[in-house]
C-alpha positions as CSV (number, residue, x, y, z in Angstrom):
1,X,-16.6,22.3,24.6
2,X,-13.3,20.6,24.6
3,X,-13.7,17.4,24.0
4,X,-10.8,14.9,22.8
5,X,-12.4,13.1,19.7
6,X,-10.8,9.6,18.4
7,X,-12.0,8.9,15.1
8,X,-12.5,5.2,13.9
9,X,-11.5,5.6,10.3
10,X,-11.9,1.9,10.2
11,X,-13.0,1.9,6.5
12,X,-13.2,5.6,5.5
13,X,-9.7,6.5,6.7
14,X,-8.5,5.0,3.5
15,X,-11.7,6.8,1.5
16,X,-11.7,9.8,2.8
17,X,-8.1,11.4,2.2
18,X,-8.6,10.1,-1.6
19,X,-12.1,11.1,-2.9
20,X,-13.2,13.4,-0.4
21,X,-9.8,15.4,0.4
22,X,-12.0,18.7,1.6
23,X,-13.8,16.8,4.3
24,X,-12.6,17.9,7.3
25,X,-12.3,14.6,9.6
26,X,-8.9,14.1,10.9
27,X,-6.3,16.1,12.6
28,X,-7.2,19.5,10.7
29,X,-10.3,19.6,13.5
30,X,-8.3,20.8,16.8
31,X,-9.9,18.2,19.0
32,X,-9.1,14.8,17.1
33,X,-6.4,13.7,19.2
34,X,-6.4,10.0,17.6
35,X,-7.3,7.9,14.3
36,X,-7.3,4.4,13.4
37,X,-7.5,2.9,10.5
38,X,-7.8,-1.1,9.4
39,X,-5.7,-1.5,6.6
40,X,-7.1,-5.0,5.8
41,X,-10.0,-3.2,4.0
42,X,-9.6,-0.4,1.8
43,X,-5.5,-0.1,2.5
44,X,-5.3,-3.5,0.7
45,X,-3.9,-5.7,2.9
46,X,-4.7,-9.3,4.2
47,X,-6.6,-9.3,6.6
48,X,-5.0,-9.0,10.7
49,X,-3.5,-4.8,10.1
50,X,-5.1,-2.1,11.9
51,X,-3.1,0.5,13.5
52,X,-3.7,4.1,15.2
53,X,-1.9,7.4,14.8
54,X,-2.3,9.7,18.0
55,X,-1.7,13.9,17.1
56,X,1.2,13.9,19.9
57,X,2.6,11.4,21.9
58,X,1.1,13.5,25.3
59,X,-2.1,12.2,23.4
60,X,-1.2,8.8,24.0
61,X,-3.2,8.1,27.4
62,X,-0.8,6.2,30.0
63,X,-3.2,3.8,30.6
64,X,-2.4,2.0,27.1
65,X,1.3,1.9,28.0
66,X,2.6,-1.7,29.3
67,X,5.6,-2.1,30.9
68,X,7.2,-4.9,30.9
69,X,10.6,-6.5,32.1
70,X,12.2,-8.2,29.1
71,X,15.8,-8.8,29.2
72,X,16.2,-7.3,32.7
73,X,15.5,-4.0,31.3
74,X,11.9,-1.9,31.0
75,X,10.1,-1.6,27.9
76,X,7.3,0.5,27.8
77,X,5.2,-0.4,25.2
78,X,1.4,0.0,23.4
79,X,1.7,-2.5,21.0
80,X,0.9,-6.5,21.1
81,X,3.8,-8.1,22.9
82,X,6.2,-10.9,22.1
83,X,5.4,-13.6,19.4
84,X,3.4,-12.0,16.4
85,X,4.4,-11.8,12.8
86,X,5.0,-8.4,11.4
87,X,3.9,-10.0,8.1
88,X,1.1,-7.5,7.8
89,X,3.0,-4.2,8.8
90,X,5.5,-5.3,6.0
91,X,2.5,-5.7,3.9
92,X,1.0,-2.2,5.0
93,X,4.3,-0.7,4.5
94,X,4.9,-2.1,1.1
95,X,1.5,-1.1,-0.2
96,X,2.3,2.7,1.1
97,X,5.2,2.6,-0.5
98,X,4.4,1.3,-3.4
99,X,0.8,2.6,-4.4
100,X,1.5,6.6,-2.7
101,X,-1.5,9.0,-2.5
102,X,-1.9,9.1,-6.3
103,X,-1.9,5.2,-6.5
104,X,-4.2,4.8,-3.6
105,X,-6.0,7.7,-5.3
106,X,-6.6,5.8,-8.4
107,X,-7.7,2.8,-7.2
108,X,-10.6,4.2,-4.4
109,X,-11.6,6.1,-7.6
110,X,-11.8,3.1,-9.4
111,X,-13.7,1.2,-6.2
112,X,-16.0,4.1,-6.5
113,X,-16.6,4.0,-10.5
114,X,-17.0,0.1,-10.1
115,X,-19.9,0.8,-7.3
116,X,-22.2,3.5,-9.6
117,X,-21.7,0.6,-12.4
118,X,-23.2,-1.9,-10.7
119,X,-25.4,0.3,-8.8
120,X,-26.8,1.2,-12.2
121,X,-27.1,-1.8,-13.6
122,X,-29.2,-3.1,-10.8
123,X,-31.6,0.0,-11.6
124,X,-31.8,-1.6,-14.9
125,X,-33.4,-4.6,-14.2
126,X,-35.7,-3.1,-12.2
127,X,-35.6,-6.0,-9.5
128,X,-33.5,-4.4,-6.7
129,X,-33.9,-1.6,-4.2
130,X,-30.4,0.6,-3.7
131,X,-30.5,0.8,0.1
132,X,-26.8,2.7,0.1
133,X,-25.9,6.4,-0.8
134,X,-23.6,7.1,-4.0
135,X,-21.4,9.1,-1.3
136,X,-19.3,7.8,1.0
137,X,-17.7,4.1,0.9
138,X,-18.1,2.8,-2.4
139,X,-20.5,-0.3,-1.7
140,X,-23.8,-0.9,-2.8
141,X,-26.5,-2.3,-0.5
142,X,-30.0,-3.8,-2.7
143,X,-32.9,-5.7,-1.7
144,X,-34.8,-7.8,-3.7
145,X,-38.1,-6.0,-4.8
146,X,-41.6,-7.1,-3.6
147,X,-43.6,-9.1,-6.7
């Protein structure tokens, strides 16, 4: 098999790297060839961020290239064109900047000790069914028990 994988990190791809850093998921398997992430969830920004990282730029498939003639000259491109803010790239940015993998680090650990607290104290009242896994992205999922 030699398969190209893309992997939607959508939510994990901000998990992942920080509380699970030995799970093989990303570009350390020799057929991921893409990833993307949405940084409006766990990469704390508003919401309207998502981008992609491809291994190598022959990875990039020509199809997703546009070219355009803007100011009488071609400009190949694989992004939105013309009028959009770049407010949430500066956010993104910012945040990566400003938090690093140990401050990203902290906080999904937080996310995850926040998720077995409540997840415990919804055992405790004995009213709620966990439907979610204490691995993984730290949510919990509960039901309402039958009287």
């Amino acid at each position: 098999w030699d398969t190209p994988i893309h992997v939607d990190a959508a939510s994990g791809g901000f998990i992942a790297p920080f509380l699970y850093p030995n799970l093989e998921w990303d570009f350390r398997l020799a057929l991921v060839r893409s990833i993307n992430v949405s940084g409006h969830k766990y990469g704390l920004v508003y919401a309207g961020v998502g981008w992609v990282i491809w291994r190598s730029k022959q990875d990039l498939p020509d199809e997703l290239i546009f070219h355009i003639n803007y100011l009488g000259t071609d400009q190949p491109t694989f992004t939105l064109n013309f009028s959009k803010g770049a407010n949430q790239i500066i956010a993104q940015y910012y945040q990566l900047i400003r938090l690093g993998f140990e401050g990203y680090k902290m906080i999904m650990e937080n996310c995850r000790l926040n998720a077995k607290a409540l997840r415990e104290a919804l055992i405790g009242t004995g009213r709620f069914n966990i439907l979610s896994k204490d691995v993984g992205v730290p949510v919990v999922a509960f039901s309402l028990k039958d009287r």
